[in-house]
C-alpha positions as CSV (number, residue, x, y, z in Angstrom):
1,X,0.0,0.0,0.0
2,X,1.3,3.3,-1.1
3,X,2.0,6.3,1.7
4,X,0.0,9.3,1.8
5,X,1.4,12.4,2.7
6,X,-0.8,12.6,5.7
7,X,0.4,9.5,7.2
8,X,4.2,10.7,6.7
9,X,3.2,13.5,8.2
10,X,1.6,11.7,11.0
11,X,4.4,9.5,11.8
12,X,5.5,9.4,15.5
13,X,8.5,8.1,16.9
14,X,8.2,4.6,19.3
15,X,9.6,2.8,21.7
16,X,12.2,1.2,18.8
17,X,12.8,2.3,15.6
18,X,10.5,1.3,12.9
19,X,9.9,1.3,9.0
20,X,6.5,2.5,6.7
21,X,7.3,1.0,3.5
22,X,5.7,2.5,0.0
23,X,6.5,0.6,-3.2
24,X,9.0,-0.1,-5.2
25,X,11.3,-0.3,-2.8
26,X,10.8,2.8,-1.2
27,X,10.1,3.1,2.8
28,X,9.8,6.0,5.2
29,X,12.5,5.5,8.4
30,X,11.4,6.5,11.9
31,X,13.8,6.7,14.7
32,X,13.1,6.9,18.5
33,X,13.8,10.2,18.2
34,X,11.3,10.9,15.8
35,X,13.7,11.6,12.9
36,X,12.4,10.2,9.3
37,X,14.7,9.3,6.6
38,X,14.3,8.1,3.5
39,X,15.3,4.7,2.4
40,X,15.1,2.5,-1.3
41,X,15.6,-0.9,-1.0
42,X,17.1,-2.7,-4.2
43,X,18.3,-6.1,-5.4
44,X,21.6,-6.5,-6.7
45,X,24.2,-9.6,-6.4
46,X,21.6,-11.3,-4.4
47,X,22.0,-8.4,-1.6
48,X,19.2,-6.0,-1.2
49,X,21.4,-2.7,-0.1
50,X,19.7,0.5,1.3
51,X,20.3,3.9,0.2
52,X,19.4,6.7,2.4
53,X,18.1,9.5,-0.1
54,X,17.4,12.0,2.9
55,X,15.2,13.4,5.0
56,X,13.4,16.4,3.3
57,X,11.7,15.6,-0.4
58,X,8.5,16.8,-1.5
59,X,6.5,13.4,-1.6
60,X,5.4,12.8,-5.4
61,X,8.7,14.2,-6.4
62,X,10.4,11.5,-4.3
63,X,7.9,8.5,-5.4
64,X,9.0,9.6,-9.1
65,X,13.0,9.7,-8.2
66,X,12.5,6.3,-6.6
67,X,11.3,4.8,-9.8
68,X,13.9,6.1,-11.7
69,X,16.3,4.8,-8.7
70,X,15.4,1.3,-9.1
71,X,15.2,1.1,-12.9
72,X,18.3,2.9,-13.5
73,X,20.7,1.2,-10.5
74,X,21.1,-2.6,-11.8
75,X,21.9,-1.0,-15.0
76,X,24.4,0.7,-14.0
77,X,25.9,-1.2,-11.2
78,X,26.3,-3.8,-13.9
79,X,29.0,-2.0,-15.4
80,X,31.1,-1.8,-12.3
């Protein structure tokens, strides 16, 4: 299920750290101290690594950088 803006908004920090994932690999960190990052999960090598993209995006401009992210990545980590 894809995150609204409200509910990134709404996001409160908890006892442990947790994760709100979106789609496409894309998920919305919360840390006890209430801090939200950024995160895109990928596949590559038979690894999923994370990339923190930040903290501070406008939403739908983030959802369409993500897609980019993860159609554009394997390509070029291919090449490496």
């Amino acid at each position: 299920m894809a995150l609204t803006d409200t509910a990134v908004r709404h996001a409160k920090p908890r006892a442990k750290d947790y994760t709100l994932p979106d789609y496409n690999g894309l998920a919305l960190f919360v840390n006890t101290k209430g801090a939200k990052y950024w995160h895109l999960r990928f596949s590559w090598a038979e690894k999923q690594p994370r990339i923190s993209v930040g903290t501070r995006f406008v939403f739908r401009e983030l959802l369409n950088n993500s897609i980019q992210c993860a159609v554009l990545l394997p390509v070029h980590l291919d090449h490496l």
